[in-house]
C-alpha positions in Angstrom: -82.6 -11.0 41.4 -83.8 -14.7 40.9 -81.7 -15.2 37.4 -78.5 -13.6 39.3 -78.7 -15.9 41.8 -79.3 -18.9 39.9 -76.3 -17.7 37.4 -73.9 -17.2 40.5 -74.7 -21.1 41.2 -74.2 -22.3 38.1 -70.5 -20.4 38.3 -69.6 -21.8 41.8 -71.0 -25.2 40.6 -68.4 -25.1 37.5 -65.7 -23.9 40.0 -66.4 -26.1 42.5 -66.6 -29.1 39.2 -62.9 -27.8 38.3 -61.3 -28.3 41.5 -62.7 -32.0 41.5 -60.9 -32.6 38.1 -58.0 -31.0 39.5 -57.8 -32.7 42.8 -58.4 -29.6 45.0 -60.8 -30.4 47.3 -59.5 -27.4 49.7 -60.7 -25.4 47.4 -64.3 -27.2 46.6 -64.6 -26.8 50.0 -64.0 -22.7 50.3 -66.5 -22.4 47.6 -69.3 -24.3 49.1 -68.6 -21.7 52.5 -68.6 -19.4 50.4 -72.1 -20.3 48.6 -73.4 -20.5 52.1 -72.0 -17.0 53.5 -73.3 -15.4 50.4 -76.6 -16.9 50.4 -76.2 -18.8 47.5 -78.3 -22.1 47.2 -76.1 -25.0 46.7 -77.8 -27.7 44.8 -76.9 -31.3 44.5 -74.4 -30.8 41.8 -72.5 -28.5 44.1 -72.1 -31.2 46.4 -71.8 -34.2 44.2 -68.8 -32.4 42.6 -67.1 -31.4 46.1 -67.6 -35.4 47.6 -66.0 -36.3 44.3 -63.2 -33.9 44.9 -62.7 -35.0 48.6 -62.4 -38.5 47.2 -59.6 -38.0 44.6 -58.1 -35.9 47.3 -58.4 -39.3 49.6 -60.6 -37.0 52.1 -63.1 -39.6 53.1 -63.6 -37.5 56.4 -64.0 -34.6 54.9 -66.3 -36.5 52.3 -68.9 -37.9 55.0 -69.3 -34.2 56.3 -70.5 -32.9 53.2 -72.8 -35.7 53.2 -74.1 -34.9 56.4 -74.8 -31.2 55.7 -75.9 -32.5 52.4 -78.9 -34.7 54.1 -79.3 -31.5 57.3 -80.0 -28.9 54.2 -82.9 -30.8 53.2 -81.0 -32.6 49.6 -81.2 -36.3 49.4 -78.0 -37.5 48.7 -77.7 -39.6 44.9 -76.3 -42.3 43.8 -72.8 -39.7 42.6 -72.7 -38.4 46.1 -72.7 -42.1 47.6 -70.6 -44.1 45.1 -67.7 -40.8 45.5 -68.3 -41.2 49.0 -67.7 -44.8 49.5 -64.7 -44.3 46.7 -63.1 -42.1 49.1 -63.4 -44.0 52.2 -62.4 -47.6 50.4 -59.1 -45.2 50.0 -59.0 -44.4 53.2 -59.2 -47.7 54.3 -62.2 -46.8 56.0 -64.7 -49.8 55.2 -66.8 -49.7 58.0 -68.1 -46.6 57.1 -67.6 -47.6 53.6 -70.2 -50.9 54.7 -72.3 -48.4 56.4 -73.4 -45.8 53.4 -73.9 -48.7 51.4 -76.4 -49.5 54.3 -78.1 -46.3 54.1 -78.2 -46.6 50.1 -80.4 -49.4 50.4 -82.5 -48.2 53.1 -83.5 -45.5 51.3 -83.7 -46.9 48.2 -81.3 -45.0 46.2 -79.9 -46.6 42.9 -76.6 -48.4 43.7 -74.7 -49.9 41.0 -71.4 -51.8 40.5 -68.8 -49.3 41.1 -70.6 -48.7 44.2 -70.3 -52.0 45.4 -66.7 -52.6 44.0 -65.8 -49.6 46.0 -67.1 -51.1 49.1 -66.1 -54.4 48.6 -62.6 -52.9 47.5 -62.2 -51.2 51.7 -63.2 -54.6 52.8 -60.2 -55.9 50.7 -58.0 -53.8 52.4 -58.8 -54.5 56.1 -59.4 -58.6 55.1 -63.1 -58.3 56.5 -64.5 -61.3 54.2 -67.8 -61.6 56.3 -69.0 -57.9 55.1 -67.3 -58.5 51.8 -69.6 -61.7 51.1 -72.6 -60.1 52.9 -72.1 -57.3 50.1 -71.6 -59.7 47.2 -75.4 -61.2 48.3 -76.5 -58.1 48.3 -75.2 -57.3 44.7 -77.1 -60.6 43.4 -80.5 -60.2 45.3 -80.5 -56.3 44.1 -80.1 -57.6 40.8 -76.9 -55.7 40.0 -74.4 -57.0 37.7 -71.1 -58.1 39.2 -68.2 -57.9 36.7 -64.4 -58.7 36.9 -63.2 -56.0 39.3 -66.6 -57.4 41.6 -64.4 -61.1 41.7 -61.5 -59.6 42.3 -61.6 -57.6 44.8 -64.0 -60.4 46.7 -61.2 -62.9 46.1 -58.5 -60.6 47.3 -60.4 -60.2 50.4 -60.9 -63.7 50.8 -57.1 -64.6 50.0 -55.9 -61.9 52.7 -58.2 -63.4 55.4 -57.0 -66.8 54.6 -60.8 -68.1 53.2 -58.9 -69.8 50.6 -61.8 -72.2 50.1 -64.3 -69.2 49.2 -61.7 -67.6 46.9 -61.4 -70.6 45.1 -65.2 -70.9 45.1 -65.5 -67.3 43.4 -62.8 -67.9 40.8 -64.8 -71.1 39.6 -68.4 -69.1 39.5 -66.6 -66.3 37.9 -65.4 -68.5 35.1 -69.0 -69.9 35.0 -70.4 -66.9 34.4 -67.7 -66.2 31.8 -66.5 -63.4 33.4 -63.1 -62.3 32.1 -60.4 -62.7 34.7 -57.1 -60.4 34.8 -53.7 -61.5 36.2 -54.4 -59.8 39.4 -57.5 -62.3 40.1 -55.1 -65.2 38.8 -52.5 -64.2 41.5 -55.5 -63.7 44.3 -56.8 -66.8 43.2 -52.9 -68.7 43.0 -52.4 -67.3 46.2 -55.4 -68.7 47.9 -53.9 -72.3 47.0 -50.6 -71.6 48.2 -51.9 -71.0 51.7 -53.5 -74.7 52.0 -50.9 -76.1 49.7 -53.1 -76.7 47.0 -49.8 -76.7 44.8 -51.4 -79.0 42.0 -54.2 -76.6 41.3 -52.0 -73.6 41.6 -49.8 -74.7 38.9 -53.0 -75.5 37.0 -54.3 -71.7 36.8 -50.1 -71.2 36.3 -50.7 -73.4 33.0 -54.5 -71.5 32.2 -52.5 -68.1 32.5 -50.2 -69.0 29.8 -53.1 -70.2 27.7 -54.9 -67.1 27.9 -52.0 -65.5 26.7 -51.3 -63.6 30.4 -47.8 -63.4 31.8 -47.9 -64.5 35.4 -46.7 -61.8 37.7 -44.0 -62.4 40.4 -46.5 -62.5 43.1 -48.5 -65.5 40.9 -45.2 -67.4 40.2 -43.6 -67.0 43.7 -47.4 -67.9 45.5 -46.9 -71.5 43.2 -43.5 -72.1 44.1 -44.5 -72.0 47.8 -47.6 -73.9 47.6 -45.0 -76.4 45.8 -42.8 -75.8 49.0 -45.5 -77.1 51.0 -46.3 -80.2 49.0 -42.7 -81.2 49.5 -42.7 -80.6 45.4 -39.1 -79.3 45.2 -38.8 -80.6 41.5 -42.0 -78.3 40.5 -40.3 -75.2 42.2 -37.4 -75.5 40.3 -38.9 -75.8 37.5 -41.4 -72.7 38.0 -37.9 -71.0 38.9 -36.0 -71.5 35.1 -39.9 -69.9 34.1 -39.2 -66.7 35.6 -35.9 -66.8 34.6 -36.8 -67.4 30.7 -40.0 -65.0 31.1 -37.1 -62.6 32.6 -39.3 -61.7 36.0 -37.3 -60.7 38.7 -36.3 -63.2 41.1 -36.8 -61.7 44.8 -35.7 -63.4 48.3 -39.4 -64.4 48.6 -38.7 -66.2 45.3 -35.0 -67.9 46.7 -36.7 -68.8 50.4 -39.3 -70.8 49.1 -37.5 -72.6 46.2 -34.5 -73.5 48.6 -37.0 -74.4 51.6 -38.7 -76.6 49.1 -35.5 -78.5 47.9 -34.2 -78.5 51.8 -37.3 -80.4 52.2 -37.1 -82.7 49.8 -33.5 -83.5 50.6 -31.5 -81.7 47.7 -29.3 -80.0 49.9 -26.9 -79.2 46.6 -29.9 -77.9 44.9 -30.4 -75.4 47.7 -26.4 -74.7 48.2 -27.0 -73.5 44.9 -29.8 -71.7 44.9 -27.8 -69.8 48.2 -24.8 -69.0 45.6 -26.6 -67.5 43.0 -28.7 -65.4 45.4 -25.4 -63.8 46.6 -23.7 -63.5 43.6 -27.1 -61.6 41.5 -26.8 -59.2 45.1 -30.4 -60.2 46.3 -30.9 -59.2 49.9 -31.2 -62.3 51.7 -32.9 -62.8 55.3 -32.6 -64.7 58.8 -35.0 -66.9 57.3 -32.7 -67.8 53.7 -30.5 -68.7 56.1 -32.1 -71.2 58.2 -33.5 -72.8 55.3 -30.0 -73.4 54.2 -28.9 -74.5 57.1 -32.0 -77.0 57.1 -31.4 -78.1 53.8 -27.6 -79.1 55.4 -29.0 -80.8 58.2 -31.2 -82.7 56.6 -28.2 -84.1 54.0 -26.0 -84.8 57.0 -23.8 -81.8 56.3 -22.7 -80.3 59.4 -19.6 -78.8 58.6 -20.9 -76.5 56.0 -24.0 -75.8 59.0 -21.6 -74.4 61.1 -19.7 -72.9 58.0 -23.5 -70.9 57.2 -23.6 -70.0 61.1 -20.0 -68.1 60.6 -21.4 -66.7 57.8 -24.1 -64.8 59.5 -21.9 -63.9 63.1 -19.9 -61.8 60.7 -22.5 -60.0 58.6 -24.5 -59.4 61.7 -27.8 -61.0 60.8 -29.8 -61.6 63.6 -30.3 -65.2 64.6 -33.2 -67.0 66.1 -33.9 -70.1 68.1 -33.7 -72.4 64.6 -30.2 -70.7 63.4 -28.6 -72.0 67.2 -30.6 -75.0 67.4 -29.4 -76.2 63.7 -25.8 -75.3 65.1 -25.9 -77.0 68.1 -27.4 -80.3 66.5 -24.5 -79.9 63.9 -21.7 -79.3 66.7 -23.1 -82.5 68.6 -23.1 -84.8 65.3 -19.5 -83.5 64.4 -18.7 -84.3 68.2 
């Protein structure tokens, strides 16, 4: 009776294993009721393989119950039951539950390792919550496991997103200490750190450490530069990180446009911007309240008025909405022409 019982777990186990590879964690989750109703002892790999299908299913509720029952039926839940766990609930976007089993892993001593505390720091990423995301990187080096590339990256993301541009930067120079390899995504996370303090010079530095690593800078990477060059009033340096993408051939976006024309409005190349505008309408890029305005800027600033109030005309008729800078750049231009 003993042998049939132990061969009917070994089948649900491999059923409850094939609905994990094939995403069907409804399934996995019949089959352990099933085990139950029939009196079937599930073991740990029954429910390390049906937390693993909750996860690719992106059940991370439904994940954490079988971890509970798990724990109530007496089974200690392993490293495979916690890593799919916190997998699912980093895709979820639930990282304070994520922050919470990694908790319980070290409080009861069971074996994490890095792709548990990627996953962890990855749902930190994704709600910008840097405090728990450092807190778990310290936790990583005084447990003596080994941080790698996807470690960095999602710990500078999270940094970058909550505007810790300062510890982003920080982690991009220990990673290269430690030799780490960094991909373009941590290039971009780390570009777009200096962009939001204007740290334009250094942004165009890791621009320059892509190319000599042989990566091709994403959008994101070369628009983050051209705005931290907006915001060092380096309108030359955007234009010339422009004619890159254009000669790498990467898509030039209105994110792209905003900032290069805000940058030469700024530095008082209102032809420069003009022309920017026209080749933005003619390639059919959607363009925004905010292109506008920065046009319009760019015309105030060069003493332009009556091409101002020809921009304002522009966007009555194609009904873009205006705000308090569109009316105010208007009515400054209507009083000079007055």
């Amino acid at each position: 009776v003993q042998s049939k019982l132990d061969l009917r777990a070994i089948a649900c186990n491999a059923a409850i294993s094939a609905c994990e590879k094939g995403g069907r964690w409804d399934k996995a989750l019949q089959l352990l009721d099933v085990m139950a109703r029939s009196k079937v002892d599930s073991n740990v790999i029954s429910y390390d393989a049906a937390i693993s299908a909750c996860e690719k299913g992106g059940k991370w509720d439904k994940a954490l119950q079988i971890l509970s029952v798990m724990a109530h039926n007496g089974l200690e839940p392993n490293t495979i039951a916690f890593s799919a766990a916190i997998s699912a609930c980093r895709m979820g976007g639930a990282w304070e539950q994520a922050f919470k089993l990694v908790g319980e892993m070290v409080q009861n001593r069971v074996e994490s390792n890095t792709i548990t505390f990627n996953a962890a720091i990855s749902a930190c990423e994704h709600r910008g919550e840097w405090e728990q995301a450092l807190y778990l990187f310290d936790v990583m080096e005084r447990s003596k496991v080994k941080t790698d590339s996807m470690t960095f990256e999602a710990a500078i993301c999270t940094f970058r997103k909550a505007g810790e541009w300062e510890r982003a930067l920080e982690l991009f120079s220990m990673m290269s200490g430690l030799r780490c390899e960094s991909s373009s995504i941590t290039y971009s996370a780390a570009i777009s750190a200096c962009e939001i303090h204007g740290e334009w010079g250094k942004a165009l530095q890791l621009l320059t450490v892509m190319a000599w690593h042989r990566m091709t800078p994403d959008r994101i990477a070369y628009n983050s530069t051209i705005s931290a060059c907006e915001k060092g009033g380096q309108w030359d340096k955007a234009l010339q990180i422009l004619d890159a993408m254009v000669r790498e051939k990467v898509e030039l976006d209105t994110i792209t446009y905003n900032a290069t024309i805000s940058a030469c409005g700024m530095g008082g190349r209102w032809e420069k911007a003009f022309q920017l505008w026209s080749m933005m309408t003619q390639n059919n890029v959607e363009y925004s309240t905010i292109t506008v305005n920065a046009v319009m800027s760019a015309f105030e600033r060069g003493g332009e008025c009556g091409k101002i109030l020809q921009l304002f005309n522009v966007m009555a008729q194609s009904r873009l909405e205006m705000d308090s800078l569109s009316f105010s750049t208007a009515l400054n231009a209507c009083e000079d022409r007055a």
